[in-house]
C-alpha positions in Angstrom: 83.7 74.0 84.0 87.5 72.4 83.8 89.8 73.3 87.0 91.3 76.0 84.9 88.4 77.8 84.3 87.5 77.7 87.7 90.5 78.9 89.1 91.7 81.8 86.6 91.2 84.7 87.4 91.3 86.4 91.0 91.0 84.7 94.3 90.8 86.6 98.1 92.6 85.2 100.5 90.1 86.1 102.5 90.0 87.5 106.1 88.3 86.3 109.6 86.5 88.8 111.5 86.9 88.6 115.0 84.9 90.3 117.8 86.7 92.4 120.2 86.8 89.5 122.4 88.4 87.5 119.7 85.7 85.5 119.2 84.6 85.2 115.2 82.0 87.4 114.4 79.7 85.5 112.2 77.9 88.0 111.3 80.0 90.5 110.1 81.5 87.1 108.1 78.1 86.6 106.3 77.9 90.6 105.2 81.4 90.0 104.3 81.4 87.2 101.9 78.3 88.8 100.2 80.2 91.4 99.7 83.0 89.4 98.0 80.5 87.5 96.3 79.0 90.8 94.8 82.6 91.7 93.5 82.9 89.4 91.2 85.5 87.5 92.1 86.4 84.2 91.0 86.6 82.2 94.1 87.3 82.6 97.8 90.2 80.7 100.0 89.5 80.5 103.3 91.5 80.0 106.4 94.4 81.0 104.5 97.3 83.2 106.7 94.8 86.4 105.4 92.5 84.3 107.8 94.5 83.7 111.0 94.5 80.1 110.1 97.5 80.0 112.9 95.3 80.6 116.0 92.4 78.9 114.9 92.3 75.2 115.6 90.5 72.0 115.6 86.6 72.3 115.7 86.7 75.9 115.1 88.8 76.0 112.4 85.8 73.3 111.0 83.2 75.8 111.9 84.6 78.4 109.6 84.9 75.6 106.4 81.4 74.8 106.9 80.0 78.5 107.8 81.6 79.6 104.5 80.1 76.7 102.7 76.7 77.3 103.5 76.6 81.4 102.8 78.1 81.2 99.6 75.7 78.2 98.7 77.5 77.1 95.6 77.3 80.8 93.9 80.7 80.8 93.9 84.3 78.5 94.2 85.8 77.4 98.0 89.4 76.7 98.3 90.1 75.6 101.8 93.9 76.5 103.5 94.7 73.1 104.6 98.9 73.2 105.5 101.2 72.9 107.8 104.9 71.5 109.2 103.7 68.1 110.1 103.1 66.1 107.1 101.6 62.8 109.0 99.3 65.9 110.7 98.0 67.7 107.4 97.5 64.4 106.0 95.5 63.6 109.0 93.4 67.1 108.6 92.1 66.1 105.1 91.0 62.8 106.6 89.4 64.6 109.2 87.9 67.7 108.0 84.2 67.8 106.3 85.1 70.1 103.3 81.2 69.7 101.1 81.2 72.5 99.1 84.7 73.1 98.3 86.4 72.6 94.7 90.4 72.6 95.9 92.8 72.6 98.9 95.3 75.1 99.3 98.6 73.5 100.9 101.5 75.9 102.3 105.1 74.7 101.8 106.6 73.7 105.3 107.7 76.4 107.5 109.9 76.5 110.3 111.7 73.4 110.4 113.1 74.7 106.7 113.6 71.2 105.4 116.0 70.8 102.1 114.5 70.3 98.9 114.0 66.6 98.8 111.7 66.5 101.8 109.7 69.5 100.3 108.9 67.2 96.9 108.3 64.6 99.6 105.6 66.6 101.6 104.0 67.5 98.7 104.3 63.7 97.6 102.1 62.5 100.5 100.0 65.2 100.3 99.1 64.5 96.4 98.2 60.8 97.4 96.0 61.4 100.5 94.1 64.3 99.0 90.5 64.0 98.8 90.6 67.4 96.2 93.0 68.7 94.1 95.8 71.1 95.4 97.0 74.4 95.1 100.8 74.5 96.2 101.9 77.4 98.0 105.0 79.2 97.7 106.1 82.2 100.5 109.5 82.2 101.5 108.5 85.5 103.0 106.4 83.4 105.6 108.0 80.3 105.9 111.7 81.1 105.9 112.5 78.4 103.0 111.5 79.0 98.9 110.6 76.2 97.1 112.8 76.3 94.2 111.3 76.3 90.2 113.3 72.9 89.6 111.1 71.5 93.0 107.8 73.0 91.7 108.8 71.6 88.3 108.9 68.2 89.7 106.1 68.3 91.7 103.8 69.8 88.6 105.3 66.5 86.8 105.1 63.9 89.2 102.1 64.8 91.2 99.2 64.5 89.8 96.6 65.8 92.3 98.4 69.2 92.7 97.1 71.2 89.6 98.9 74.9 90.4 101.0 76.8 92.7 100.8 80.2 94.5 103.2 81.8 93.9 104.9 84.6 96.0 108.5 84.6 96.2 108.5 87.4 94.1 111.4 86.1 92.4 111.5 86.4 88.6 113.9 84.3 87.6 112.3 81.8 89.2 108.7 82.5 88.3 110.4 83.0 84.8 112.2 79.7 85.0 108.5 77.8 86.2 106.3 79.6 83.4 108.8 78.5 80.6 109.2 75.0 81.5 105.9 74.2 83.5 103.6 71.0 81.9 100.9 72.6 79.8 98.4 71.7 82.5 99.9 73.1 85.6 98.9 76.6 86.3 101.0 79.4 87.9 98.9 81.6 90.1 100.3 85.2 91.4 100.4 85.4 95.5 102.0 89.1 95.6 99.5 91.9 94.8 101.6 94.7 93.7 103.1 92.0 90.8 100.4 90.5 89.6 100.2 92.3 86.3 103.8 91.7 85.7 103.4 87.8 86.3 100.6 87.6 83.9 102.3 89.2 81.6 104.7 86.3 81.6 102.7 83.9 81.4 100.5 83.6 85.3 96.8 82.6 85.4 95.2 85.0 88.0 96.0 85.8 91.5 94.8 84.9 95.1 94.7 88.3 96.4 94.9 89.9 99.9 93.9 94.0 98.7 90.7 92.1 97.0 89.1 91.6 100.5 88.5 95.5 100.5 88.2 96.2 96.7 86.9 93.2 95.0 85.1 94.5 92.1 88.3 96.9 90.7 90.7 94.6 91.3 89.1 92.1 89.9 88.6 93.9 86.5 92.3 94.6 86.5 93.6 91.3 86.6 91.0 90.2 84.3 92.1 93.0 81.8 95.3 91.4 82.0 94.3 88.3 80.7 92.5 89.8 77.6 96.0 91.5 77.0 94.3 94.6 77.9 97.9 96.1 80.1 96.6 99.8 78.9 93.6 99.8 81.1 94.7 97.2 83.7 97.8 99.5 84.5 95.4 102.5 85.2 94.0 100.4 88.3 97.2 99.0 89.2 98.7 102.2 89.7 95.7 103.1 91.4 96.3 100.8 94.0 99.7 100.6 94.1 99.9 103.4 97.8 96.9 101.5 98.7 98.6 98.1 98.2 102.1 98.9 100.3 100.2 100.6 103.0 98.7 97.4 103.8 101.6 95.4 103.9 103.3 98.1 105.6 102.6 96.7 109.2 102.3 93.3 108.3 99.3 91.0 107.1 96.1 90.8 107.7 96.8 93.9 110.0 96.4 96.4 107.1 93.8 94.7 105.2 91.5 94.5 108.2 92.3 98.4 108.7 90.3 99.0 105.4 87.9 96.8 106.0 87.2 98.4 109.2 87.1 101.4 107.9 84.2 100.7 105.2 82.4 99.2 108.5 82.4 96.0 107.3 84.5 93.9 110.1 85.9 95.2 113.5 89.6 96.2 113.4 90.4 93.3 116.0 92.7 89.8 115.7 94.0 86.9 117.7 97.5 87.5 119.0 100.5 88.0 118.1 98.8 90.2 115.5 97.7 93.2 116.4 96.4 96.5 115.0 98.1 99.1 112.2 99.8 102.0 114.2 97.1 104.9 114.4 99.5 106.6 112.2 99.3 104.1 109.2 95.4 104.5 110.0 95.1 107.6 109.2 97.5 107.9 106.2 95.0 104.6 104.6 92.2 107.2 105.3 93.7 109.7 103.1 94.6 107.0 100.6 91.1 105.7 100.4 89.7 108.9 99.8 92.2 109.8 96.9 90.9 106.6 95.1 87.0 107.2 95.7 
């Protein structure tokens, strides 16, 4: 299977379950990616920010790579969040880490220290030559206070030959418009917003890495796999669907409202590392009433 077959389609960015003492909870993990697995989804990205990939470090963060590895046993694609605001460090984490059994990296654009445009391409520059596998770049000025612009991605789907396609989540459209029109033929643009996921592949998008797809895998996959037969009359039935669903989870921030599902089907505790912390009890009970409405 080519690298575009393998990664069209849906992706979760999937979530970390923690114990209540905020250690991981491996075995609510296992029943979790067997439940992904069952879904029908395309392929799994793990220790993305869905996973808390900021307070999990070093060794542990290893642990989760190779836990994930070994229960999903090849039966389906790994992507592993690899990213950060050091480039000498990230380059120094795909030397380090063991990453057997996954088919791509996923790379976040530097945060914080919002650097201009040029030392964006050049991040991505260094990253492209160290890489042991090829790269997903990661767009979310949302997160990271700094959008990469379409003439940067442009460039960097030109020049750098490791990084294959971008996430994509500034939910801008004259940019994504501007980076579907006058990307290489090869370089794939993959939705990183939910709620407009149909829209982007109506212009021209390849899938989605998806946050609501932790807690509805199966329908959400169909919908954005209607969308890529052209089918928009069905996939807008489960788009709107989700759509309350979707903004409730966002509501309160990320992965605080996706875990709240979660929790609520009994498949992980509704527990994190801080600074993120629980959906108000409010919001709780309104994503009750909203998961009940789409039974």
């Amino acid at each position: 299977m080519s690298i575009r077959e393998t990664f069209t389609g849906t992706g979760i960015a999937i979530v970390t379950p923690f114990h209540a003492d905020g250690s991981i909870d491996w075995n609510s993990f296992s029943n979790l990616i067997e439940f992904w697995i069952k879904g029908k989804v395309e392929y799994l990205v793990v220790l993305g920010t869905t996973g808390e990939s900021a307070t999990i470090h070093g060794a542990e963060k290893q642990e989760v790579f190779s836990f994930v590895a070994r229960q999903a046993a090849r039966r389906i694609p790994l992507v592993a969040g690899i990213g950060g605001n050091d480039t000498s460090e990230v380059v120094e984490a795909f030397k380090q880490f063991d990453l057997t059994g996954y088919d791509a990296i996923l790379s976040v654009s530097p945060y914080y220290n919002k650097p201009n445009q040029e030392g964006i391409f050049q991040h991505y520059k260094a990253l492209d030559a160290a890489t042991p596998l090829p790269i997903i770049m990661y767009n979310v000025p949302g997160r990271t206070g700094q959008s990469v612009t379409a003439e940067t991605q442009l460039r960097i789907a030109r020049e750098c030959k490791n990084i294959f396609a971008t996430k994509e989540a500034s939910g801008n459209f004259d940019l994504i418009n501007k980076l579907i029109k006058e990307k290489p033929e090869h370089f794939m643009v993959i939705s990183g917003d939910d709620p407009i996921t149909l829209h982007m592949i109506a212009a021209g998008a390849e899938g989605l890495i998806s946050v609501v797809a932790n807690a509805y895998p199966e329908e959400y996959s169909e919908m954005v796999r209607l969308c890529l037969k052209g089918d928009f009359e069905k996939a807008k039935l489960l788009h709107y669907k989700y759509i309350d669903v979707i903004a409730s989870m966002f509501a309160e921030g990320s992965p605080s409202g996706v875990k709240a599902y979660l929790h609520q089907m009994g498949l992980c505790q509704n527990t994190f590392r801080l600074p993120v912390w629980p959906v108000s009890e409010e919001l709780y009970t309104r994503m009750a009433v909203l998961m009940k409405q789409i039974q």
